[in-house]
N, C-alpha and C positions, 0 to 999 in steps of 0.2 A: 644602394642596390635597389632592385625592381620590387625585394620585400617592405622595405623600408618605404617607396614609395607607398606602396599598397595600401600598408599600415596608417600613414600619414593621409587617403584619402578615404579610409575608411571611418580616423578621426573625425575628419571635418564633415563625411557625412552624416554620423547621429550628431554632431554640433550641428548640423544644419536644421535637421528634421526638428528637434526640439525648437530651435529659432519660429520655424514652418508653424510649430503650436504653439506659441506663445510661451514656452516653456523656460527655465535657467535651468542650469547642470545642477545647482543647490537644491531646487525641487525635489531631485530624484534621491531615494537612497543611498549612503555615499560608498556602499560594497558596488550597487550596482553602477556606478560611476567609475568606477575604478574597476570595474570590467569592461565597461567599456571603453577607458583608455588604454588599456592593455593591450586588446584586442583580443581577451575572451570572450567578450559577446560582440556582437554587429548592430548595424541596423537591423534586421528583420526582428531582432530580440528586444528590440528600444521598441521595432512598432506592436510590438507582440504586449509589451509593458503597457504602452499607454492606450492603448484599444480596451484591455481589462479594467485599466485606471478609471473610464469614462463610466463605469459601472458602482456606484454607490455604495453595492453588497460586495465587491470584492475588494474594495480600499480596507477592511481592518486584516484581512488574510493575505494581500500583498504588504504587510508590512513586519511580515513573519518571512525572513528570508529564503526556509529551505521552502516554505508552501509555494512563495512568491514564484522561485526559480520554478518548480513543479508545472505552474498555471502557466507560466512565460514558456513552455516547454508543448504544454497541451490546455487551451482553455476550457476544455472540458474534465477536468482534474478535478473540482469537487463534486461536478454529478456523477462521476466514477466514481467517489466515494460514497453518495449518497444510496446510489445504484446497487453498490457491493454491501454496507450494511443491511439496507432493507431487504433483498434477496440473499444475501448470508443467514438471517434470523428464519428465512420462510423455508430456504434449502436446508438446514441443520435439523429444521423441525418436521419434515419428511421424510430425511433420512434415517432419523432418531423412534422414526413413527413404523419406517417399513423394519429396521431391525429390529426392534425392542417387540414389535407387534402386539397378542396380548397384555404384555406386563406394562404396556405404555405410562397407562392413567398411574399404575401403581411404583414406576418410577419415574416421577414426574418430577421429581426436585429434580435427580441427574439429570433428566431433559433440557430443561432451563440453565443448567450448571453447563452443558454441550453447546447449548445455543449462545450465554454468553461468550464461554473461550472461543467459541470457534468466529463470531461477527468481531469478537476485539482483536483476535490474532489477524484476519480476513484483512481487517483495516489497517494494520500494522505493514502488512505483505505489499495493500495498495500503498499507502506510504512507499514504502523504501526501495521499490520496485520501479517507482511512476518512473521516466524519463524526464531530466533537467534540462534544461536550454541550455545550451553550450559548455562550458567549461569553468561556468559560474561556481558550481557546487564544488566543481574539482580543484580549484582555487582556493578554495576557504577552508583547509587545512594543508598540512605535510605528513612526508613519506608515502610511500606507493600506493597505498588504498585511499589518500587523498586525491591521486592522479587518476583514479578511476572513473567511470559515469557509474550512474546508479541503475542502470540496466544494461544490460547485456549486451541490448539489439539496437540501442542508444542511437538514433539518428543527429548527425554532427551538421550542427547549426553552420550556414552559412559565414564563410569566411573563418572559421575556426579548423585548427590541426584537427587531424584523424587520432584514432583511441587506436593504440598496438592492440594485436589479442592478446598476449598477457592480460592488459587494462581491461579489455573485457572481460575475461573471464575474471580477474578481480572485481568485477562488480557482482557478479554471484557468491562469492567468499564474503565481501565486504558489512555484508548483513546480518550474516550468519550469526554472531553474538546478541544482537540487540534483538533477531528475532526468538531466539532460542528462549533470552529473557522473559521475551512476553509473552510466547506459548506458556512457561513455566508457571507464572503468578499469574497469569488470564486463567490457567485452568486450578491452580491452586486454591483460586478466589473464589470460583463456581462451585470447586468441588466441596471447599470447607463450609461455603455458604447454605450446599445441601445436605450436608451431613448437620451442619445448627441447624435445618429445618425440621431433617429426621427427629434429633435428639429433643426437640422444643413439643413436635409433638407429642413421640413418646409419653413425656413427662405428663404432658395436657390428657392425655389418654390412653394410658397404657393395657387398655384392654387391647387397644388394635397393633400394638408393636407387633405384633407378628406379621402384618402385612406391610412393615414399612422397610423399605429398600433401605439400606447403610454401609460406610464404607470407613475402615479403620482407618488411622493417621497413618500407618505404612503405607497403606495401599493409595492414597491421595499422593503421597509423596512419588510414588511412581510412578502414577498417571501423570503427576508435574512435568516429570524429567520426561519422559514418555511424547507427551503433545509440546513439550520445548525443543527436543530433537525431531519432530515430526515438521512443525512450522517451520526452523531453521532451515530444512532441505525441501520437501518435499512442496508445500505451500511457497515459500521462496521463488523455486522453480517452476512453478504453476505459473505465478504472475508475471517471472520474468518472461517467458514464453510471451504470455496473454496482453502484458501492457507495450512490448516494446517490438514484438514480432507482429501477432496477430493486429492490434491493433495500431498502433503510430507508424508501421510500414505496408498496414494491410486496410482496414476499415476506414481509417482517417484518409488514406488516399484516395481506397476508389469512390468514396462518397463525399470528399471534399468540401464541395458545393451543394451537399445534401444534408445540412443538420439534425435532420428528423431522420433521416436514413443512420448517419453515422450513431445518432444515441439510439436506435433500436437495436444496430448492429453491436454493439456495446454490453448494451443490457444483455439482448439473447448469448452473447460468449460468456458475460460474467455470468448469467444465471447457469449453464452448463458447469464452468467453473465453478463455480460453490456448492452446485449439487456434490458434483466428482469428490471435490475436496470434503463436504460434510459427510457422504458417505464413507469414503476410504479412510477416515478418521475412526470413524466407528467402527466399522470391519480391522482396522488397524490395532485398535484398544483391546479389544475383543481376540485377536490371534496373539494377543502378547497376555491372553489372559487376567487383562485390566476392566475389562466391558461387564457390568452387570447384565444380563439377560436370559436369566432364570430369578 
């Protein structure tokens, strides 16, 4: 049939293109081979591969498949993360500045404990959020939330089947565990870190315990579950928005041909983004009666 053709000239065109580079099919990754014999990925995905390949600093992170798929998807995948750590650490640490206000300097461990959950969960969200190339990622396991994209708004690579919305909206679902996880022990980590800060002073100086901020193992434990339900949805949904709406069918289009355009447009939404989310975290903690601020 007319698919079967299709198929069949779509093989021989990434056999071609790599010919074109000097390239053997053995060179390449052998998942990523075997997508594109399938006809999960295409040519645009091969040229997408080997344009990165030609890059020195990206050969040890294409060789990590879900990052690979990620960069094959969007070649600006790790300055988005770059981007979102560094203005995640500077947005947390002004939102943590306008709520806390006075008591800032004096709860300065939680500060730190805020800043890290909130840049390690940030990067987690960009993680599992980014948009994949094709149907690379969605191949590399079974059952239904195998069959999903990893975002939402997932633009479908040339030559590859369309995502039902069930599969969309599975891709919103699909995170939910792994990021719930890392909300949970990102801030467990922070939080227990600043409570051994408190108690190490204390002990060093316990004339000044009375002005040192401290927070019981129950009440750590709630903040855990607390910013793990908060990251799972609400951050989640920030990014899926942000990486696959806003930007891969909004920013990366209309500046295309604008590299300096597209990564300011990038930066200026992440930094909006992380402010939003470093705020409404705070504000969040704080109405569930978890936020020290007295």
């Amino acid at each position: 049939g007319g698919g079967d053709d299709e198929q069949e000239g779509d093989a021989g065109a990434w056999r071609k293109m790599l010919k074109m580079e000097g390239k053997d099919p053995a060179s390449l990754p052998a998942d990523l081979v075997a997508s594109l014999q399938s006809g999960g990925l295409g040519v645009d995905a091969l040229k997408a591969y080997l344009a990165l390949l030609a890059s020195p600093l990206n050969k040890p992170f294409l060789m990590v498949r879900p990052i690979r798929n990620r960069m094959m998807a969007d070649k600006t995948f790790l300055e988005k993360c770059g981007i979102d750590i560094a203005v995640g650490g500077i947005a947390q640490f002004l939102a943590e500045k306008q709520q806390r206000g006075e008591n800032f300097k004096k709860e300065a461990d939680f500060v730190l404990a805020g800043m890290v959950t909130v840049v390690l969960a940030n990067f987690a969200s960009v993680y599992s959020a980014a948009p994949t190339v094709g149907r690379a990622a969605a191949a590399a396991g079974t059952g239904f939330f195998a069959s999903c994209p990893d975002n939402m708004f997932q633009v479908v690579a040339k030559g590859a089947g369309p995502f039902s919305m069930p599969q969309r909206l599975g891709a919103v679902m699909k995170p939910i565990p792994q990021l719930f996880l890392v909300g949970f022990f990102a801030a467990a980590g922070g939080y227990l870190y600043a409570a051994g800060s408190v108690a190490y002073r204390k002990y060093k100086h316990p004339e000044r315990s009375e002005d040192s901020a401290s927070l019981p193992l129950a009440t750590i434990g709630k903040i855990s579950l607390a910013v793990g339900a908060y990251v799972a949805i609400n951050t989640n949904l920030r990014y899926q928005v942000l990486a696959g709406l806003i930007e891969q069918r909004g920013i990366d289009v209309v500046f295309k041909n604008l590299p300096a355009a597209r990564t300011a447009g990038s930066t200026v939404v992440r930094m909006a983004n992380t402010y939003v989310g470093s705020f409404f975290i705070v504000a969040y903690l704080k109405a569930l009666g978890l936020q020290k601020t007295d």
